[in-house]
C-alpha positions in Angstrom: 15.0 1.4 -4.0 12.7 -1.2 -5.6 12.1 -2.1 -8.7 9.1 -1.2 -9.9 7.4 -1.9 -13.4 4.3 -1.0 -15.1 2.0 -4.0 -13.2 4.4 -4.0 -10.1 2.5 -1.8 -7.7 3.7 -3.1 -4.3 7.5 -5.0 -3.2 7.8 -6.3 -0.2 12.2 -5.2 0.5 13.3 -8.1 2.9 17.1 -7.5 2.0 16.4 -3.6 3.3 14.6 -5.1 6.5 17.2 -7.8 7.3 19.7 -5.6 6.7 18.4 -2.6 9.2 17.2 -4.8 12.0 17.9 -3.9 15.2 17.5 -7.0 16.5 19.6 -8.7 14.0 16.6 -9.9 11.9 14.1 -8.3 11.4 13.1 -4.4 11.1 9.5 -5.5 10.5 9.4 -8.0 13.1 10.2 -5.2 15.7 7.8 -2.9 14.6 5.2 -5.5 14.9 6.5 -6.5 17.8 6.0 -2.8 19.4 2.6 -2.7 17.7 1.9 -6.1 19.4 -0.4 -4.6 21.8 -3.1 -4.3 19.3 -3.6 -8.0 18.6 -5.1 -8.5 21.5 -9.3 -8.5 21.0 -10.3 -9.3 24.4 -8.4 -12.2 24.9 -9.9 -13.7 21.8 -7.8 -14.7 18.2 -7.8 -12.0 15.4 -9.4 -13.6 12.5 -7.0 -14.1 9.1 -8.7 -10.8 7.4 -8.3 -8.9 10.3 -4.4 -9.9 10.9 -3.7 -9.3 7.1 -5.2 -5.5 8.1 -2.7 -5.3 10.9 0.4 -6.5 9.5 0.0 -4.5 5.9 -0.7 -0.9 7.9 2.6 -2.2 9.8 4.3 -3.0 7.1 3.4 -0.2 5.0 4.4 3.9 5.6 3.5 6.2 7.8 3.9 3.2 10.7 7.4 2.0 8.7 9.1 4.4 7.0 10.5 3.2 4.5 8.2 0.6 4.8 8.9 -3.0 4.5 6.1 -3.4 1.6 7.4 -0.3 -0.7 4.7 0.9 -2.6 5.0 2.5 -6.2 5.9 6.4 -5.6 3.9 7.8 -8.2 0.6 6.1 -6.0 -0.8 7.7 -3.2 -1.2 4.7 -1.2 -2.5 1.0 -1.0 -4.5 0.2 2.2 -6.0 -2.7 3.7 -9.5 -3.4 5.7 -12.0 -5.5 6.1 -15.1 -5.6 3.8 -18.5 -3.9 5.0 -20.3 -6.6 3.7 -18.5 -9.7 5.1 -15.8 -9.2 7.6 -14.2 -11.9 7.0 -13.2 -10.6 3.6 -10.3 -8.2 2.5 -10.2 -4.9 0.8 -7.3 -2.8 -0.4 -7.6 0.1 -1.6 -5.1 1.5 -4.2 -5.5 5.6 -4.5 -3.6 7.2 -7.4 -3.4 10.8 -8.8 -5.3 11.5 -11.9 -4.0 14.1 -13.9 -6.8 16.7 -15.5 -6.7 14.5 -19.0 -8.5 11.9 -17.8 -11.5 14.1 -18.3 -13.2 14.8 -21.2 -12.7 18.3 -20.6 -10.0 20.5 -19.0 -11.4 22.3 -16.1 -10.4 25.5 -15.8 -9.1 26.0 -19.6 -5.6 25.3 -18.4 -5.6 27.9 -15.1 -5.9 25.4 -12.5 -2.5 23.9 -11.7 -2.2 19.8 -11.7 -0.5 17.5 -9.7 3.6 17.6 -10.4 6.2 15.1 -10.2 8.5 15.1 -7.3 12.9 14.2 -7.9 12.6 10.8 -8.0 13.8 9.8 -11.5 11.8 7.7 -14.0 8.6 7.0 -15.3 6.7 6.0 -11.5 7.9 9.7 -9.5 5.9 10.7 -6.8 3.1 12.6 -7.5 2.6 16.1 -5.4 0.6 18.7 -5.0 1.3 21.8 -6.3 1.9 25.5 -4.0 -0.9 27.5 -5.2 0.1 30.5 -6.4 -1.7 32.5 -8.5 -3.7 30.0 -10.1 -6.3 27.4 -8.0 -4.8 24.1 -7.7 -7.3 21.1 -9.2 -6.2 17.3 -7.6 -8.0 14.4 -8.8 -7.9 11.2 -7.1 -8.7 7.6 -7.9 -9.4 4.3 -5.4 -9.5 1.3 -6.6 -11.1 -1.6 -4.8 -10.1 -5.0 -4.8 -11.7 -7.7 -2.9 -9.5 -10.3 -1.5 -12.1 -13.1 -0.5 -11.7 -15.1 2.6 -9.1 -17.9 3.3 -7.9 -17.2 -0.4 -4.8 -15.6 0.1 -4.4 -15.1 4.0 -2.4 -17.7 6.2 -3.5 -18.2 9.9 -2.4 -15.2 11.8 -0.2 -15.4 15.0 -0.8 -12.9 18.2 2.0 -12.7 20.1 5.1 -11.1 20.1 8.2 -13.2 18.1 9.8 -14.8 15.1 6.5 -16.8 14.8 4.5 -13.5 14.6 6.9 -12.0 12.0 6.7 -15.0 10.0 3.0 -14.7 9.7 2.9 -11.1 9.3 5.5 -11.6 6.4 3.9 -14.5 4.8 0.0 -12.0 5.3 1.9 -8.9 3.4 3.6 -10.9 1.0 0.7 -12.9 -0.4 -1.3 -8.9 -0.1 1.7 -7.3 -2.5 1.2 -10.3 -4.9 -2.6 -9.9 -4.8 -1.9 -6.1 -5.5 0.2 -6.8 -8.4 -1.6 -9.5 -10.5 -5.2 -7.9 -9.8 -4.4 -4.1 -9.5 -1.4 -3.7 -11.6 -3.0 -3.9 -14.8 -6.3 -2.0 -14.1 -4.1 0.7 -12.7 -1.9 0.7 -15.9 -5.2 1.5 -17.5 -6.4 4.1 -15.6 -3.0 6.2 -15.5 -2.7 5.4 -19.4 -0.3 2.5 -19.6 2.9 3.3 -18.4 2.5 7.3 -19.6 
């Protein structure tokens, strides 16, 4: 596993990858390589925002599993897209449980049950949601947006099949986890109360 800290959100794990390729490189270059069919937009180059949104859904779970990027368990997922507004701008979006105290009230007076920590050991565990039983179950959510602007942090993308298309599907993710970490790894350490 990982390490993870209090501002590390996302890790990209090339000694896992290397080490589980079946083609004696790269686990991630595989995938992508099966996945290759969607780079193709009518014949036509994907543009850098929209490559860095195909190779971070690759890279990340439910497509890789565990992923090649590894993101924080106690977080319920960082995604990638292009902006509304500009599509040649990034988004990700990082979605983390809240527990009830982040309100100024507790809902319920205490009868609603709150998210629970899964096994894994230490302070970032995996957040769940709890079996209702006799009480209603209350799950808050948070996403956080950040904007990744154009040409900043994306390298040129590649669309075909290959060690070149791995290489620029590793250089998109890695340069994504960084972004992640120096931009949303502090604002979520306030949100979820620094470090608990």
């Amino acid at each position: 596993m990982p390490e993870f800290d209090r501002f590390t959100l996302a890790v990209v794990d090339d000694g896992y990858d290397e080490r589980h390729a079946s083609n004696g490189h790269s686990r991630f270059g595989v995938y992508l390589d099966h996945n290759a069919y969607r780079l193709d937009d009518s014949g036509s180059l994907l543009s850098r925002a929209e490559f860095a949104v195909f190779a971070w859904t690759i890279a990340t779970a439910p497509v890789m599993s565990p992923g090649y990027v590894r993101v924080r368990p106690d977080l319920l997922a960082v995604t990638a897209a292009q902006s509304e507004d500009d599509p040649a701008d990034l988004v990700l979006r990082i979605t983390a449980p809240l527990p009830h105290r982040v309100l100024n009230t507790s809902p319920g007076g205490g009868r609603w049950l709150d998210w629970e920590s899964d096994c894994y050991p230490g302070p970032w565990s995996a957040k769940v949601e709890p079996v209702p039983d006799r009480r209603p179950v209350l799950t808050l959510t948070a996403d956080l947006l950040l904007p990744v602007p154009a040409g900043e942090l994306l390298p040129a993308p590649a669309n075909w099949p290959g060690i070149e298309l791995a290489r620029a599907a590793k250089r998109a993710v890695a340069r994504l986890a960084e972004h992640v970490n120096t931009h949303g790894g502090p604002a979520v350490d306030e949100l979820l109360g620094g470090g608990r």
